[in-house]
C-alpha positions in Angstrom: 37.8 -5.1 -141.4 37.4 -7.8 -138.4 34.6 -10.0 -138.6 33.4 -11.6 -135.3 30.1 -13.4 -135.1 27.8 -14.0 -132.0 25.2 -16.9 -131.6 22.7 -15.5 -128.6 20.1 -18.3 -127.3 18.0 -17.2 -123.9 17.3 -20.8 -123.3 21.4 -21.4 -122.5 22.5 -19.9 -119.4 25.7 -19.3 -117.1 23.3 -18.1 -114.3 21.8 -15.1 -112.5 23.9 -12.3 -111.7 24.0 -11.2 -107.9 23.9 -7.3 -107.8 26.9 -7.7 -105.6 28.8 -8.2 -108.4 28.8 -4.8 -109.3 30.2 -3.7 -105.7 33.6 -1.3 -104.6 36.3 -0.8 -102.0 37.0 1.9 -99.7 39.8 1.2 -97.7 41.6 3.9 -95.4 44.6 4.9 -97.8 45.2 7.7 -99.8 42.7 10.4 -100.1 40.2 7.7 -100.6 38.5 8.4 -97.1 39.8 11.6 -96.0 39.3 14.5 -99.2 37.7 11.7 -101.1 34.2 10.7 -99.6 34.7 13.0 -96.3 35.7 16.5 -96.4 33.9 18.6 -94.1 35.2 22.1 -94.9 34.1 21.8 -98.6 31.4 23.5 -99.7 29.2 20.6 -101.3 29.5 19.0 -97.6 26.7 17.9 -95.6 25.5 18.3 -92.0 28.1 14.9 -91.5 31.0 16.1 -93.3 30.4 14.0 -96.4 31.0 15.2 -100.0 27.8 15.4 -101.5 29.3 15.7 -105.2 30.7 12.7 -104.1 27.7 11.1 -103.2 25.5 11.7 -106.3 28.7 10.2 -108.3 28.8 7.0 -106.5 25.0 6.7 -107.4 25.6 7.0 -110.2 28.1 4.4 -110.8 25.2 2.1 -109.3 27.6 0.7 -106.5 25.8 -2.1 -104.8 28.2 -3.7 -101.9 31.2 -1.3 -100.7 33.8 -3.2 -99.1 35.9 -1.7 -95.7 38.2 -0.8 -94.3 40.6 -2.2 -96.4 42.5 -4.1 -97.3 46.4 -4.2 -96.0 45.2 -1.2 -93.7 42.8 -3.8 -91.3 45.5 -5.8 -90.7 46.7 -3.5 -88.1 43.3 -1.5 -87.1 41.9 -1.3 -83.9 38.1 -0.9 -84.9 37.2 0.5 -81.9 39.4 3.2 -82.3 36.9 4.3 -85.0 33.5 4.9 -83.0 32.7 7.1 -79.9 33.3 10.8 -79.6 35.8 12.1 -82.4 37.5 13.9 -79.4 38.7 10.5 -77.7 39.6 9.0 -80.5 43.2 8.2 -80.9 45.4 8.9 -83.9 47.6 6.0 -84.8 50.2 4.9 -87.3 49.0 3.2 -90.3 52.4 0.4 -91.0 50.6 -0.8 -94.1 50.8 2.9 -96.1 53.2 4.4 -93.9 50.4 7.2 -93.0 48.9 8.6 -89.6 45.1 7.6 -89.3 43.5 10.2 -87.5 40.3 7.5 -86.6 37.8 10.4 -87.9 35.8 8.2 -90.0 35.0 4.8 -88.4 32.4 1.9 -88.2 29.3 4.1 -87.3 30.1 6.8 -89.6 30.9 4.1 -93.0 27.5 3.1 -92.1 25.5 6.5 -91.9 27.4 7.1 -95.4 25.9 4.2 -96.9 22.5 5.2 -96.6 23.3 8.2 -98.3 24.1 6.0 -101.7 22.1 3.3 -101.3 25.0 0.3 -100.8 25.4 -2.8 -98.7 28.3 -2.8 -96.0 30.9 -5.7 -96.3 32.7 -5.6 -93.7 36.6 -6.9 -92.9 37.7 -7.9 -89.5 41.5 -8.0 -88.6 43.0 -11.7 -88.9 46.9 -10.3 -89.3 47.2 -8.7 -85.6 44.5 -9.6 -83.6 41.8 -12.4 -84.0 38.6 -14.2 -82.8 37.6 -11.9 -79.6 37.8 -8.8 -81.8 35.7 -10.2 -84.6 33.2 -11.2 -82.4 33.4 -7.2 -80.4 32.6 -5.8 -83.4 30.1 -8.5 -84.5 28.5 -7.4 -81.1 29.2 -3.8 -81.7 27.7 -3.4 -85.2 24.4 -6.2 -85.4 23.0 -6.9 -82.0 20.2 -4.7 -81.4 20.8 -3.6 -77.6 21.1 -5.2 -74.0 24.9 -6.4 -74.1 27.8 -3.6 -73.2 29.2 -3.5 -77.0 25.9 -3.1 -79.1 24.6 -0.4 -75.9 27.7 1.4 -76.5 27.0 1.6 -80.3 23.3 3.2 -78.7 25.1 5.7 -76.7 27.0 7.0 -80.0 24.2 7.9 -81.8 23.0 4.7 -83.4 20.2 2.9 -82.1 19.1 0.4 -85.0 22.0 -2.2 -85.7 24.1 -2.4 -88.4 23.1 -5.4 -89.5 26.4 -6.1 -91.7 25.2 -9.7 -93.6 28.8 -10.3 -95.5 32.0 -10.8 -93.3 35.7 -10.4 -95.0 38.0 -12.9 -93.1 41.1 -11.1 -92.9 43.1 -9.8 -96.3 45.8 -11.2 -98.2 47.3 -13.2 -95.8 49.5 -14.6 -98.3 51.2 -11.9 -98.8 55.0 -11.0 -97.1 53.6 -7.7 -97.1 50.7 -7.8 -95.0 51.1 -7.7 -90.9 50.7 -10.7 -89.6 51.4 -13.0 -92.8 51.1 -16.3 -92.3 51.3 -19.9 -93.4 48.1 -20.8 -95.7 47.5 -24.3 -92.6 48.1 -21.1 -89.8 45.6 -18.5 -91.9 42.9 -21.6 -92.4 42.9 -22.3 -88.4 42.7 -19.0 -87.6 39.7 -18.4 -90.4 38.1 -21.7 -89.0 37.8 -20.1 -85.6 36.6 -17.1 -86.0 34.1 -18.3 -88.8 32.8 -20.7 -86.4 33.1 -18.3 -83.2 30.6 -15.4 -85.5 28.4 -18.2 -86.5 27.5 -19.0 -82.6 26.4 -15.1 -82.8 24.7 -15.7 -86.5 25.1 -18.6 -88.4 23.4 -16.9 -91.0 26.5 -14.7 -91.9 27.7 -14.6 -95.3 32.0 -15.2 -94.1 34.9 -14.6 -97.2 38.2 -16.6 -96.5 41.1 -15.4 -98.0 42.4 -16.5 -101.0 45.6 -15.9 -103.1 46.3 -12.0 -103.7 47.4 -12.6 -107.0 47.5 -15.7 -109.2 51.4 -15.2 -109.5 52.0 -16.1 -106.0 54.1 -18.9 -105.4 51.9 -20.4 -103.3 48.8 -19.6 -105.8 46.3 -22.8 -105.6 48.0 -24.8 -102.9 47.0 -21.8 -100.7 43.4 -22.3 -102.0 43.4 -26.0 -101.4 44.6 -25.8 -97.9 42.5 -23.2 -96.6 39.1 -24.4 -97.9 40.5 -28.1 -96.5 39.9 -26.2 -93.1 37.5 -23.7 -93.6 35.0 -25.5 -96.0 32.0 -25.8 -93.3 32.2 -22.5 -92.0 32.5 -20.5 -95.0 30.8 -19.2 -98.1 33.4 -17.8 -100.1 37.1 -17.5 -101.2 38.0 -14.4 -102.2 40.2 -13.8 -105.4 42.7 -10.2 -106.3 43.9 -9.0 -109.6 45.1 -6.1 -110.8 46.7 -5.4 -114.6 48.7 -2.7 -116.3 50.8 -2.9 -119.2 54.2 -4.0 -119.7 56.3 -1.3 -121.5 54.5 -0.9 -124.7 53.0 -4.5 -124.9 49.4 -3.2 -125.1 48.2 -6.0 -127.4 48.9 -8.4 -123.9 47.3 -5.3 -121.3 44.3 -5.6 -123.7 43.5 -9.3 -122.9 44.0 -9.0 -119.2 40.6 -10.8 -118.8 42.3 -13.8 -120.7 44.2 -14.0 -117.2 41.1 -13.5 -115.5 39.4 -16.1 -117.1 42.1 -18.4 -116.2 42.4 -17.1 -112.5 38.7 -17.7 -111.9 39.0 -20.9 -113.5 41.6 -22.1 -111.8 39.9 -21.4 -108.3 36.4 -22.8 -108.8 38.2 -25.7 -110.1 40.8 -26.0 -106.2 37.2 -25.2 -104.7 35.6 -28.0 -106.8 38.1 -30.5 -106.0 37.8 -29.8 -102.0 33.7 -30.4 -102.6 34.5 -33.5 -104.0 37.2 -34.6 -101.4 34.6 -34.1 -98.9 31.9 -35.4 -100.6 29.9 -32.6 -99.9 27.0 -30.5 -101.6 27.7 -27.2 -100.4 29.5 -25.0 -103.5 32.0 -22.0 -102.7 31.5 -19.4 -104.5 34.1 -16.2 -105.7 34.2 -12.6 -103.9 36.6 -11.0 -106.2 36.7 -8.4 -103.9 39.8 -6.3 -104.8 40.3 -6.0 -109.2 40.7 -3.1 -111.5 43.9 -1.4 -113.2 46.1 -0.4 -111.2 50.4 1.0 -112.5 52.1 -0.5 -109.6 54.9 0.4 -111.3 54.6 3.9 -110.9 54.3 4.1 -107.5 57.6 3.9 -105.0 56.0 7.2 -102.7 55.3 4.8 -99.7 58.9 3.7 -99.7 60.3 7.1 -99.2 58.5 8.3 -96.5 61.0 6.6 -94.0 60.8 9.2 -91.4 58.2 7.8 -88.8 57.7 11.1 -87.0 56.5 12.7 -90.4 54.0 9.9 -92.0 51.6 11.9 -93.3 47.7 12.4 -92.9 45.8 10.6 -96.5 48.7 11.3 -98.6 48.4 11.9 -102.4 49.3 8.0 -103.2 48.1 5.4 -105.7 46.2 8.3 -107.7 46.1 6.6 -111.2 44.9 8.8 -114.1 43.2 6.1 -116.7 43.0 6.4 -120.5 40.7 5.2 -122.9 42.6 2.4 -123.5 42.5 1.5 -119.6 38.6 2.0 -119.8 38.4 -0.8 -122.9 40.5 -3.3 -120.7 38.7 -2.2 -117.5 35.6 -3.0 -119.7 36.6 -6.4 -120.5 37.5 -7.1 -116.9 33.6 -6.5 -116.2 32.7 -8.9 -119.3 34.8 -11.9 -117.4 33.4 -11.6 -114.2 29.7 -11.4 -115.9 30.5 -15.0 -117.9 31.4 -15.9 -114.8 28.5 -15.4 -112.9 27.5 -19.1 -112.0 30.7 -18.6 -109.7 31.9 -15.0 -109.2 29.0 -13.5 -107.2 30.2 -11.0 -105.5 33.0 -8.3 -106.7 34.7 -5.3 -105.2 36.4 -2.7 -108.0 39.1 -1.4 -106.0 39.0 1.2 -105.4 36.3 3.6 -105.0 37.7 7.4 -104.6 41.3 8.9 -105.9 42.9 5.6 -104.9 43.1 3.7 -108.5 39.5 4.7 -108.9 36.9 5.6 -111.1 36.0 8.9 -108.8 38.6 11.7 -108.3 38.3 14.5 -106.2 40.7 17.9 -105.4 40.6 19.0 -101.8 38.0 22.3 -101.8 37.6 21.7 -105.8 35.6 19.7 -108.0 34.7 15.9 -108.7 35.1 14.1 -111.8 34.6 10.6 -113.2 37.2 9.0 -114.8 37.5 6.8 -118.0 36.9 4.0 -116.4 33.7 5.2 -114.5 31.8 4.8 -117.9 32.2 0.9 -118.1 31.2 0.0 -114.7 28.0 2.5 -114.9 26.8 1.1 -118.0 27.5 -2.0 -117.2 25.6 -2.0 -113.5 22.9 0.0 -115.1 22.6 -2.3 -118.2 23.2 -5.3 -117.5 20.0 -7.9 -117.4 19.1 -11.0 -114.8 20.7 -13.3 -116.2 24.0 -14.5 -118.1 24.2 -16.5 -121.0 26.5 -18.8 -122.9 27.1 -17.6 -126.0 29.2 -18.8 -128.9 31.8 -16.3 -130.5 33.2 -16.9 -133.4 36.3 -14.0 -133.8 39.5 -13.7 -135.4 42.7 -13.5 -133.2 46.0 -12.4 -132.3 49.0 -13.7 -130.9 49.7 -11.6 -127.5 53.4 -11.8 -125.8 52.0 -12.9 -122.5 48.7 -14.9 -122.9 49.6 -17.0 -126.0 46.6 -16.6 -129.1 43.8 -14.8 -128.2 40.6 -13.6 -129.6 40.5 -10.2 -131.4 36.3 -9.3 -130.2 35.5 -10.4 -126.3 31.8 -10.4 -125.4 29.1 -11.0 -122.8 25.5 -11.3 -123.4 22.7 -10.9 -120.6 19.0 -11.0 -120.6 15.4 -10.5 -119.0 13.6 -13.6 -119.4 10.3 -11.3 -118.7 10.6 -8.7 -120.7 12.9 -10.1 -123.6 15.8 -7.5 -123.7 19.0 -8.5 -124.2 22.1 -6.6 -123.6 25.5 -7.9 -124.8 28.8 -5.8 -123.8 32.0 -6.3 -126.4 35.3 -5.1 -126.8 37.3 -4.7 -129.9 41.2 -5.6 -128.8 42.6 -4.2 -131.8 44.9 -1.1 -131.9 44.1 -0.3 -135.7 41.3 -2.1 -136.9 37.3 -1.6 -136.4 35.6 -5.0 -136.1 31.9 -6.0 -137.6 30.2 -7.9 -134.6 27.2 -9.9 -136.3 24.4 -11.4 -133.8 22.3 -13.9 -134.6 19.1 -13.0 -132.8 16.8 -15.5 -134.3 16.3 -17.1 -130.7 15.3 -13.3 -129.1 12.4 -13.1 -131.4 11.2 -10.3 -133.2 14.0 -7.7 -132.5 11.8 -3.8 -131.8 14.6 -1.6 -130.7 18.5 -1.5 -130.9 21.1 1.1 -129.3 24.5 0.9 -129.1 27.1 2.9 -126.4 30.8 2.6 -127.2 34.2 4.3 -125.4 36.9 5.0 -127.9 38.9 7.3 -129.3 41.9 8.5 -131.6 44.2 8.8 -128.6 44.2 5.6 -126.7 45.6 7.6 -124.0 43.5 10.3 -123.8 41.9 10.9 -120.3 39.8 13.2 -118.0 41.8 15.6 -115.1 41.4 18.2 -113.2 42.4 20.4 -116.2 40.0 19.2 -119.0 37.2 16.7 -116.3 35.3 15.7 -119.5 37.7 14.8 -122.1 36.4 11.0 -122.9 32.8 10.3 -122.4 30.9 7.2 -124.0 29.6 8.1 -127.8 26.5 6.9 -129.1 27.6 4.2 -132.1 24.9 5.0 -134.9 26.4 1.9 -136.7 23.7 -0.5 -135.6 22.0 -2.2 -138.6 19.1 -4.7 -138.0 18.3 -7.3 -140.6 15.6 -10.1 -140.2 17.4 -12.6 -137.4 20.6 -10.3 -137.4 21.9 -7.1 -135.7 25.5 -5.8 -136.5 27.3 -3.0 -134.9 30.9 -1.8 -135.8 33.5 -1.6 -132.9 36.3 1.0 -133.4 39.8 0.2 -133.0 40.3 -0.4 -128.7 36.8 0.0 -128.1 34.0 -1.1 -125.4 30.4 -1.1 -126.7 27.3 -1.7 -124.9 24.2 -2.7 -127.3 20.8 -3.1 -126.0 18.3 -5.3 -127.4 14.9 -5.3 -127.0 
């Protein structure tokens, strides 16, 4: 048996966690948009063509901020293309998921869908083929109330109260070879610097996102960092960060402590971000929008490559549909522990992505929807979670992992309501074989009422929900929780994630 041992003191805190952090991605790729949240010929449709199945899922989940449209998709969108009547619109290639974007779904329509679950629209303007005039049309278009031609037109189609889109992605991934328009981190800062400043004569309240790496394996990972917040510092509020794991062959032991990387990643940029501050001797603190992470087998996917026939890209083709496993929910799980313990920093995420693209929601065209494995993790947690994070100290056992050197066996995060006294603390066991004993010390919570305990597991790590069999894995109350005087203990099965609530 693994022993780990947690220390919990309210009085020692990381910081308060911004809803936002808890946030998705729907980007136009896929069946994410088109079968995924819009489907007007299915029978659980509404009066606007939205899945209403859908809807009631994503409610669920407890999404706060949705990012859109994308991604390497806004990098060559024309976003008025999107609004007006559906007749006029045009249909246009997609180069970034060699696809045909029929322009059904746009601006106006993301908006109305909103409402419907009860999220926050953050909102990416095109930085790879076009630049400052368009950021500032659909600045115009979507949050000036009336009286100038763009935000009128908006009027005319149907929507007379603005937008009012606060958060303002600044391009995406324009480090990467892949995306259109790629560029030079010092030709990316000037253009970010432009239009940051150009949107702020509109509203200087706007909450703007510079792009940073898209991966902390790119060459140019932290120089990239350091030369775009040299030019972007004033006009900004955060860098973004992107991450996405799967395991190497059979190395699950390494795929299990993918937040090890994640803790480094985030580490590594607050610390680039910190060093700019200080160069500039300034007060002002970027923060992290880690608005695209989640598992996602890259390596299984080649179906963009072959359709090379431009006359016969298709309409939301079945790509980048991932089936996950328990054993992607546990790391999944741990992913959403690293960005809590980071909370002082990370305050805004986007799990990408939302619907059948590497997601936590699937859907078949005129047939049901289900959650996947990993939807369990991110509900609980968004549900769960309390105000604040807190330092903790973890004392666990460890293992020595192929890719991320010696790492501990039992991860955790702790939060907690400084009003009400509850506690929750979210763990994962990484072990393939062995439960693990996780002892608190709750002496500094006070007299401990109530305990419950959540955990995903199961004697097939790879064991998952489909079409075929849509409730497979589901989270299992743990009736392991014992509470002494100044101590609860719960048992973590082998490649678990538990939830324990503590009031």
């Amino acid at each position: 048996m693994i022993r780990a041992h947690l220390t919990i003191d309210p009085h020692f805190e990381v910081g308060p966690i911004n809803r936002r952090l808890f946030g998705s991605f729907v980007e136009h790729l896929g069946r994410c948009v088109y079968d995924g949240i819009y489907e007007p010929g299915h029978e659980h449709a509404d009066a606007d063509g939205f899945r209403t199945d859908v809807i009631e899922l994503v409610r669920e989940l407890g999404v706060s901020t949705i990012r859109y449209p994308g991604g390497n998709f806004v990098s060559g969108y024309r976003w008025e293309d999107g609004v007006g009547p559906r007749e006029d619109r045009p249909r246009r290639l997609d180069l970034a998921w060699h696809s045909t974007e029929t322009n059904e779904i746009g601006l106006d329509e993301f908006a109305t869908w909103l409402t419907k679950v009860d999220s926050e629209l953050m909102y990416a303007v095109n930085l790879g083929t076009r630049g400052v005039l368009e950021a500032l049309d659909v600045l115009e278009y979507a949050n000036i109330r009336s009286g100038t031609e763009l935000s009128d037109q908006r009027v005319a189609n149907g929507h007379p109260e603005p937008h009012g889109i606060r958060m303002w992605c600044l391009g995406n991934e324009m480090d990467g070879p892949w995306q259109l328009g790629h560029s030079t981190a010092q030709e990316y800062a000037q253009l970010a610097s432009k239009t940051a400043r150009a949107m702020r004569q509109i509203d200087p309240d706007l909450e703007l996102v510079v792009c940073g790496s898209s991966s902390a394996q790119m060459p140019t990972f932290g120089e990239w960092e350091r030369v775009v917040l040299e030019e972007t510092y004033d006009n900004v509020d955060f860098i973004s960060c992107h991450a996405y794991y799967e395991p190497k062959g059979d190395d699950y032991g390494s795929f299990l402590a993918s937040a090890v990387n994640m803790d480094r990643f985030i580490d590594a940029v607050v610390a680039t971000a910190d060093h700019v501050k200080a160069m500039r001797n300034t007060d002002k603190t970027i923060d992290i929008s880690f608005d695209e992470w989640n598992v996602w087998y890259q390596s299984r996917y080649d179906q963009v490559d072959k359709i090379t026939d431009v006359d016969a890209w298709p309409v939301a083709p079945r790509i980048l549909e991932d089936s996950y496993s328990v054993l992607d929910a546990v790391v999944f799980g741990n992913l959403m522990i690293s960005l809590i313990r980071h909370a002082d920093r990370v305050t805004s995420a986007s799990l990408a992505q939302l619907v059948n693209v590497i997601a936590p929601i699937m859907t078949e065209p005129g047939g049901p929807a289900w959650r996947q494995t990993t939807f369990f993790p991110f509900s609980l947690t968004s549900r769960l979670a309390r105000p604040v994070a807190l330092e903790l100290k973890l004392d666990s056992p460890t293992y020595v992992t192929e890719r991320y050197g010696e790492v501990s066996l039992v991860d955790a995060v702790a939060t907690h309501d400084h009003e009400s006294g509850g506690t929750t603390v979210f763990a994962v066991n990484r072990s393939l074989t062995d439960a693990a004993t996780l002892t608190i010390d709750s002496r500094a919570l006070g007299a401990v009422t109530t305990v419950s305990a959540t955990s995903i597991f199961d004697d097939d790590i790879h064991a998952a929900n489909t079409l075929e069999h849509p409730d497979r894995v589901a989270p299992k109350e743990n009736d392991s929780v014992d509470v002494s005087e100044g101590a609860v203990s719960v048992t973590l099965p082998p490649c678990s994630w538990t939830v324990l609530t503590i009031d």
